[in-house]
C-alpha positions as CSV (number, residue, x, y, z in Angstrom):
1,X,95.3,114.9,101.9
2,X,96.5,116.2,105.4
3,X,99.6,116.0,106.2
4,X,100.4,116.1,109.6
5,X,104.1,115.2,110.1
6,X,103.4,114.5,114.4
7,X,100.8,111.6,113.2
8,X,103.5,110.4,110.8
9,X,106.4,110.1,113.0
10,X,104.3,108.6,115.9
11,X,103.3,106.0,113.2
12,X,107.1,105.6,112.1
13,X,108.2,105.4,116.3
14,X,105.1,102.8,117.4
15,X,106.8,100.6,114.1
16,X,110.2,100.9,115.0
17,X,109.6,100.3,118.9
18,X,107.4,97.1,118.3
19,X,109.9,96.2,115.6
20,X,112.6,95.0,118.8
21,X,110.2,94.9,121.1
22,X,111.2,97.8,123.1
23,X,110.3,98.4,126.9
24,X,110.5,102.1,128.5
25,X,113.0,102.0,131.4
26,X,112.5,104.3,134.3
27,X,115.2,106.7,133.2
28,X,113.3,107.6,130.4
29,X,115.3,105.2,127.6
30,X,113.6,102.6,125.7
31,X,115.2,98.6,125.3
32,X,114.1,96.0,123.3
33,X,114.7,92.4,122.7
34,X,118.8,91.3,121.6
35,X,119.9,94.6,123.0
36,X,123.1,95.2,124.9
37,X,122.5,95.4,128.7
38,X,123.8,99.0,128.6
39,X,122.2,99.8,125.3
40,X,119.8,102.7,125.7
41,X,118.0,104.4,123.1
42,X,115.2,106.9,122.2
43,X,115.3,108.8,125.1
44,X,112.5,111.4,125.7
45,X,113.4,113.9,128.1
46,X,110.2,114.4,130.0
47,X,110.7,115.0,133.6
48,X,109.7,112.7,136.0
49,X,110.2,114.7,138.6
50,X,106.7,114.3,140.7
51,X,106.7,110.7,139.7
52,X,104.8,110.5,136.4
53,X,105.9,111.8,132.9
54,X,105.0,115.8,132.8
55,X,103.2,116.3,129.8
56,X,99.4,117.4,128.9
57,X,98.3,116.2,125.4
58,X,95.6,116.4,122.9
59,X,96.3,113.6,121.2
60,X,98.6,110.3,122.2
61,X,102.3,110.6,121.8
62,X,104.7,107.5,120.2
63,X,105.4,107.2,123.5
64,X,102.4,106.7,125.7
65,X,103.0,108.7,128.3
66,X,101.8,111.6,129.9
67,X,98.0,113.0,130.7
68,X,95.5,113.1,127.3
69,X,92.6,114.8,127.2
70,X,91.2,114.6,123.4
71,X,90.7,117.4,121.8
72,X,92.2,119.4,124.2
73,X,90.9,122.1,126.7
74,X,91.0,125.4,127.2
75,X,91.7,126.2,130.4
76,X,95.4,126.7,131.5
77,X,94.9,126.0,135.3
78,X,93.9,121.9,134.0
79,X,96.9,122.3,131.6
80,X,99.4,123.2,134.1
81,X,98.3,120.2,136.7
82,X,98.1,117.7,133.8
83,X,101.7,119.0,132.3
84,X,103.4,118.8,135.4
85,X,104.4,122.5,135.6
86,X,102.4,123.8,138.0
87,X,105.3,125.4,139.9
88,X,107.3,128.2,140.2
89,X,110.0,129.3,139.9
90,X,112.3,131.8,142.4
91,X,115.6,133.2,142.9
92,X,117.7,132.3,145.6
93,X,121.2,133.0,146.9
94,X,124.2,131.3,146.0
95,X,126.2,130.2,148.8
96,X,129.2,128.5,148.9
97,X,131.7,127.2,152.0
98,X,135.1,129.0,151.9
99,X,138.2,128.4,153.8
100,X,141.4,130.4,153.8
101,X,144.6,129.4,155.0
102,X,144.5,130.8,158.5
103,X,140.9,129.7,158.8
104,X,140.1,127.3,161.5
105,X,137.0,125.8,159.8
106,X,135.4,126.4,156.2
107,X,132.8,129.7,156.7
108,X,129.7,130.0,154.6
109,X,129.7,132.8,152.0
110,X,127.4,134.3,149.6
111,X,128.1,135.2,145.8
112,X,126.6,138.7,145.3
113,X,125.5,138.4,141.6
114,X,124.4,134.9,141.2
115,X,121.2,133.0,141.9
116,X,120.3,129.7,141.5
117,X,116.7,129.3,139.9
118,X,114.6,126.7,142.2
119,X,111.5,125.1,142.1
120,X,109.2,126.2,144.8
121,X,107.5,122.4,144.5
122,X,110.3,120.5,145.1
123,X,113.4,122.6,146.1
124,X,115.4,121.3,143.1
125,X,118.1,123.6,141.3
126,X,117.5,124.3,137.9
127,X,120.3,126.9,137.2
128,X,122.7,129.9,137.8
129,X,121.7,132.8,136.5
130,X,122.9,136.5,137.0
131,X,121.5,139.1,139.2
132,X,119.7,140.4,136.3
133,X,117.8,137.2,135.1
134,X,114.5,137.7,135.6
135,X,112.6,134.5,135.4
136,X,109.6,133.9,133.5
137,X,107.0,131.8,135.1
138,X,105.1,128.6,133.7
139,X,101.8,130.1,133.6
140,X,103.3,133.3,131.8
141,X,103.9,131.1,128.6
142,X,100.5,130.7,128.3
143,X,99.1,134.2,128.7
144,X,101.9,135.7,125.9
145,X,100.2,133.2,123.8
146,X,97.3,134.1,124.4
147,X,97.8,137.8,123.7
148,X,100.3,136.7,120.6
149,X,96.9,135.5,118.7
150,X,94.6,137.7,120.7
151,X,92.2,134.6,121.2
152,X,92.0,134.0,125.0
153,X,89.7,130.9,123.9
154,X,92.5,128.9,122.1
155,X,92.7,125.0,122.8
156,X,95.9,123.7,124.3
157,X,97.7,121.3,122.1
158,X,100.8,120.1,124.5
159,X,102.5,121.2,127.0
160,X,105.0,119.6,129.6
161,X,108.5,119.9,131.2
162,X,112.2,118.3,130.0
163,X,115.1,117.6,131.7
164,X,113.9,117.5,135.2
165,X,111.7,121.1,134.8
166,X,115.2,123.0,133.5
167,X,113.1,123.8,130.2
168,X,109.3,124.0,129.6
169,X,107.1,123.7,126.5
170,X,103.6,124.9,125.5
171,X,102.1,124.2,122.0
172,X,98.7,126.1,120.5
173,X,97.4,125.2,117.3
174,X,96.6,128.0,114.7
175,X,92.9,127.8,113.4
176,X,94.2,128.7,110.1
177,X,95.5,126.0,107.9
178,X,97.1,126.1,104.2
179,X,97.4,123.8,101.5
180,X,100.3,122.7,99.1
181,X,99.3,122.9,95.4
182,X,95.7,123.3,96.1
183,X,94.2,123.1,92.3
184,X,96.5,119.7,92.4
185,X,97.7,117.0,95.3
186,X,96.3,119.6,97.9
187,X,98.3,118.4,100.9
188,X,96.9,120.0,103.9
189,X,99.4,121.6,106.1
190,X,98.4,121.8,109.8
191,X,100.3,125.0,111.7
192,X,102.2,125.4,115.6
193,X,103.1,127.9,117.7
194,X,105.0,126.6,119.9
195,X,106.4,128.4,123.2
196,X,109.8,127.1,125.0
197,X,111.5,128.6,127.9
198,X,114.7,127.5,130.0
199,X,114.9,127.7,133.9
200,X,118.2,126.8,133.4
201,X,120.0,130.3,132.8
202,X,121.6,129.2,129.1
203,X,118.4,129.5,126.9
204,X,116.1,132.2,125.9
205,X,112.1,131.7,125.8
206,X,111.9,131.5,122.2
207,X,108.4,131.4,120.1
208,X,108.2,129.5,117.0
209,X,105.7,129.0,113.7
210,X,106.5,125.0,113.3
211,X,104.7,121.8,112.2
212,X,105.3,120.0,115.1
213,X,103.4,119.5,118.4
214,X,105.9,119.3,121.2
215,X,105.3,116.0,123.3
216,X,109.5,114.8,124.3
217,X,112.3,116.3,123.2
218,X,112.7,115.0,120.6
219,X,109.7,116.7,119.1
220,X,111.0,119.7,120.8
221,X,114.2,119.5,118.7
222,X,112.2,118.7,115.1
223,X,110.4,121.9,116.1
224,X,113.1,124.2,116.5
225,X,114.5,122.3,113.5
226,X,111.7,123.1,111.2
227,X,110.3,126.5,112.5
228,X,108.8,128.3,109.5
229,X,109.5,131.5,111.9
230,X,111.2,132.2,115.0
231,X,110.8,134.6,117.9
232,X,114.0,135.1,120.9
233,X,113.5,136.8,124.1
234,X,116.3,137.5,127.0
235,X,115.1,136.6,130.8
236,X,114.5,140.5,131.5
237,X,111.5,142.2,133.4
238,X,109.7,143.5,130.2
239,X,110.8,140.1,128.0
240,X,107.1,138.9,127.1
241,X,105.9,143.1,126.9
242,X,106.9,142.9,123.7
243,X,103.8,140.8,121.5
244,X,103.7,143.5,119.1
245,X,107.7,142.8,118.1
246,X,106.8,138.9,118.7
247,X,103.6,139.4,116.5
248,X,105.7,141.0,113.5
249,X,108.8,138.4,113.6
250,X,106.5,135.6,113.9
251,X,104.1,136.6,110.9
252,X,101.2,135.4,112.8
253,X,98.7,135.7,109.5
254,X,97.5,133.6,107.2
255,X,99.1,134.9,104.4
256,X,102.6,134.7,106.2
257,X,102.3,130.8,106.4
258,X,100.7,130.7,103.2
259,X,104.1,132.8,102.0
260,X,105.8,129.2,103.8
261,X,103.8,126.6,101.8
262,X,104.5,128.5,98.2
263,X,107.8,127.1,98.3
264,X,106.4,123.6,98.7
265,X,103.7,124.8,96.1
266,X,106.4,125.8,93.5
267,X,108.3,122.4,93.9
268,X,104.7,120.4,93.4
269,X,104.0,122.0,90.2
270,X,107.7,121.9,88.8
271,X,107.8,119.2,86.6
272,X,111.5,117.6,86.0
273,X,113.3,114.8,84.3
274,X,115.1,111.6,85.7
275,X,118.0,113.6,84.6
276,X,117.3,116.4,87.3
277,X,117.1,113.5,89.9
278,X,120.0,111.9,88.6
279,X,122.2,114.8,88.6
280,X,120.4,115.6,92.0
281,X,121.9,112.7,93.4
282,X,125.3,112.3,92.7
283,X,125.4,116.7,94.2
284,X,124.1,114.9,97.2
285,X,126.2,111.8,97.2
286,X,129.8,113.1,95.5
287,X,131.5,110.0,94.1
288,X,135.5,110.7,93.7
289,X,137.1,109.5,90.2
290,X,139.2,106.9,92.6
291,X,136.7,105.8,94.9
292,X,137.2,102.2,95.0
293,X,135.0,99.8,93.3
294,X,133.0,98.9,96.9
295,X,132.2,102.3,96.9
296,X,131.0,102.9,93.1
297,X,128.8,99.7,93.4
298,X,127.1,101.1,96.8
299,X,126.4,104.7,94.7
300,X,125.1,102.6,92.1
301,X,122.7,100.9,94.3
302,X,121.8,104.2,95.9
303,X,120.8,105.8,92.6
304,X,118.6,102.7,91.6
305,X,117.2,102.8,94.4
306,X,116.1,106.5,94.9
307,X,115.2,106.1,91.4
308,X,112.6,103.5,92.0
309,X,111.5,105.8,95.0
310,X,110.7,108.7,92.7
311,X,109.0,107.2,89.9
312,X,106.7,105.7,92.8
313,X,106.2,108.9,94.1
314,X,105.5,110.1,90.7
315,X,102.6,108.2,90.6
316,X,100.4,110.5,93.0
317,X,102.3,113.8,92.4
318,X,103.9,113.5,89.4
319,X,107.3,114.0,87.9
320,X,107.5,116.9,89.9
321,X,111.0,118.4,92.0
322,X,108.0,117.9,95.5
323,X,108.0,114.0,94.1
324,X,112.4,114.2,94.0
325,X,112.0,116.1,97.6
326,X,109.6,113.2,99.3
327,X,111.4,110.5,97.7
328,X,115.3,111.4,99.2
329,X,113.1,112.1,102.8
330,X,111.8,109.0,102.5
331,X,115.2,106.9,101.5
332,X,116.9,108.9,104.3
333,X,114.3,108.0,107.1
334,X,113.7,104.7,106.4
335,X,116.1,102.6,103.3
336,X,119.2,104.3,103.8
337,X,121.7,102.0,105.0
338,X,123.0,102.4,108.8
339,X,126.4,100.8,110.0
340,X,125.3,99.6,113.7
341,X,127.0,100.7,116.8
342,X,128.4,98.4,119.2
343,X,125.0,95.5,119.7
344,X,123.0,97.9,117.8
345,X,121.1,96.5,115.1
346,X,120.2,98.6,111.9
347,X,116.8,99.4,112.5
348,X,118.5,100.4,116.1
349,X,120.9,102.8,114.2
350,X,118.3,103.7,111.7
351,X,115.9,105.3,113.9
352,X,119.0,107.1,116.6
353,X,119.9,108.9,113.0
354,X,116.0,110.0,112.5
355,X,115.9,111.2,116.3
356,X,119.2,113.1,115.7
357,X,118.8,114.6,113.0
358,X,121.9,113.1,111.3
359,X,120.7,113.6,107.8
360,X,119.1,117.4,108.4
361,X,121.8,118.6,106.3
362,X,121.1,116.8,103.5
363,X,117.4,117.2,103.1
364,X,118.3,121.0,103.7
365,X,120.5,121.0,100.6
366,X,117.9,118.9,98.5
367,X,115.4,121.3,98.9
368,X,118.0,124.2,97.9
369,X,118.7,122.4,94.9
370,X,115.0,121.6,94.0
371,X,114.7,125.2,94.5
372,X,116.8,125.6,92.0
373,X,114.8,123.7,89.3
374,X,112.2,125.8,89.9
375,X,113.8,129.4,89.1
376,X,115.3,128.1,85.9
């Protein structure tokens, strides 16, 4: 079985949206029937700068937008045009009107160690940066990754611009992929490298080993959420010089993101009892001794019904910790129960919590405990 978590959650988005019937507005949110007028939600950051979304795809985003091409291409100069980021980027002066006390009209000044980073396309400023900053152009991202994998013949999964064109993504998929408990449920784990840089002056370009194809930014966030590996680099004249450091933090071999499946391995062939999920639980979901009784019965219900979650997971991959680990996911994403904002219905909340992230802590500490189980 493959899984691919960027076909899952554009499954789990394309349900939600036509759940309330939700309509893309032109400021990149999304309303749906019985909203609130000013309710927004599920925005997706791409810039819209030249009039359409910026984004070259492989495959269709949740969000139908951008330029597909299916199964991707090769060549960067089509990427670049289809994802919007064609441009440059410069360095100009910043200038700003002064006037002093004695001063008969305001005079124009310049500030001798600050730039503003502009688009040569459209004029736009992206940032201040210092007279250091060294910016790293669009079509650069590519070539690093090309020389990251040494394979100038890689196909281009995504790539695209957020927040006006003040950050930039690029996503290549590794030809390698690894499996999860092979001799068993042999889930299929499909690898990233994904490339982000910031025009903006507050970000480094950063490279990362991650599941996730970058198509919004949302996706953006789940992949610097989930990197396996991760790669920083100041905006300096030598930044992307360095593959060889880039090479070694990333791990860029098979057996380095085989090394990230074993934990996932270790958890699918760690059998456990209803005891290890029960006790599981209540680490997750503390109960004090003087809780009130609302709030005993709603922990009761909980544990029934993640209980009932993992004995249906059980069922393909066993009484295993991986079965515990999939089954809390699950409740989180899509039966744990929301308390609405203002006109917001639950499904509303629901998803706004998947998109940000409210619950990463939780599934972090799961899989620590899980862990756990398996050193014992």
């Amino acid at each position: 079985m493959s899984t691919d978590v960027n076909e899952q959650f554009n499954d789990q988005r394309r349900a939600q949206m036509a759940s309330v019937g939700a309509t893309r507005r032109d400021d990149g949110t999304w309303t749906g029937t019985g909203w609130d007028a000013g309710e927004a939600f599920g925005r997706d950051g791409l810039d819209t700068t030249l009039g359409e979304a910026a984004l070259y795809t492989s495959t269709p985003a949740w969000h139908g937008l951008g330029n597909v091409i299916p199964g991707g291409t090769d060549d960067i100069d089509d990427v670049l045009r289809l994802g919007g980021i064609a441009y440059s980027v410069e360095k100009r002066n910043v200038r700003y009107s002064f006037m002093g006390p004695e001063d008969s009209a305001p005079s124009l000044r310049t500030a001798a160690d600050y730039h503003v980073t502009v688009r040569t396309d459209t004029g736009a400023a992206l940032g201040v940066v210092g007279s250091k900053y060294e910016v790293i152009q669009n079509r650069d991202l590519f070539v690093f990754l090309q020389d990251l994998v040494a394979d100038h013949g890689v196909i281009w999964e995504s790539a695209g611009a957020l927040r006006g064109g003040k950050r930039v993504f690029v996503t290549m998929r590794l030809p390698e992929t690894v499996r999860i408990d092979q001799q068993g449920i042999n889930d299929e784990i499909v690898p990233f490298v994904v490339m982000l840089n910031g025009h903006d002056g507050r970000s480094p370009a950063q490279a990362l080993v991650t599941p996730w194809r970058v198509v919004c930014a949302n996706t953006e966030r789940f992949a610097v959420r989930d990197a396996h590996s991760t790669w920083k680099v100041r905006h300096t004249a030598s930044a992307l010089d360095r593959i060889a450091e880039a090479r070694r933090t990333l791990g860029l071999t098979v057996e380095y993101y085989e090394e990230w499946a074993a934990e996932e391995t270790l958890l699918a062939q760690t059998e456990i009892t209803m005891r290890d999920v029960e006790k599981l639980i209540a680490d997750l979901w503390p109960i004090k001794d003087d809780a009130p009784l609302r709030t005993r019965n709603a922990a009761t219900r909980r544990s029934d019904q993640l209980a009932d979650m993992y004995r249906a997971e059980s069922e393909r991959l066993g009484r295993t910790a991986y079965a515990a680990e999939r089954a809390i996911t699950d409740y989180l994403d899509h039966i744990a129960p929301r308390r609405p904002g203002r006109s917001m219905t639950e499904e509303i909340a629901r998803a706004t919590a998947l998109l940000e992230g409210s619950d990463d802590d939780i599934k972090t500490t799961a899989h620590r405990r899980l862990m756990t189980l398996v050193r014992r």
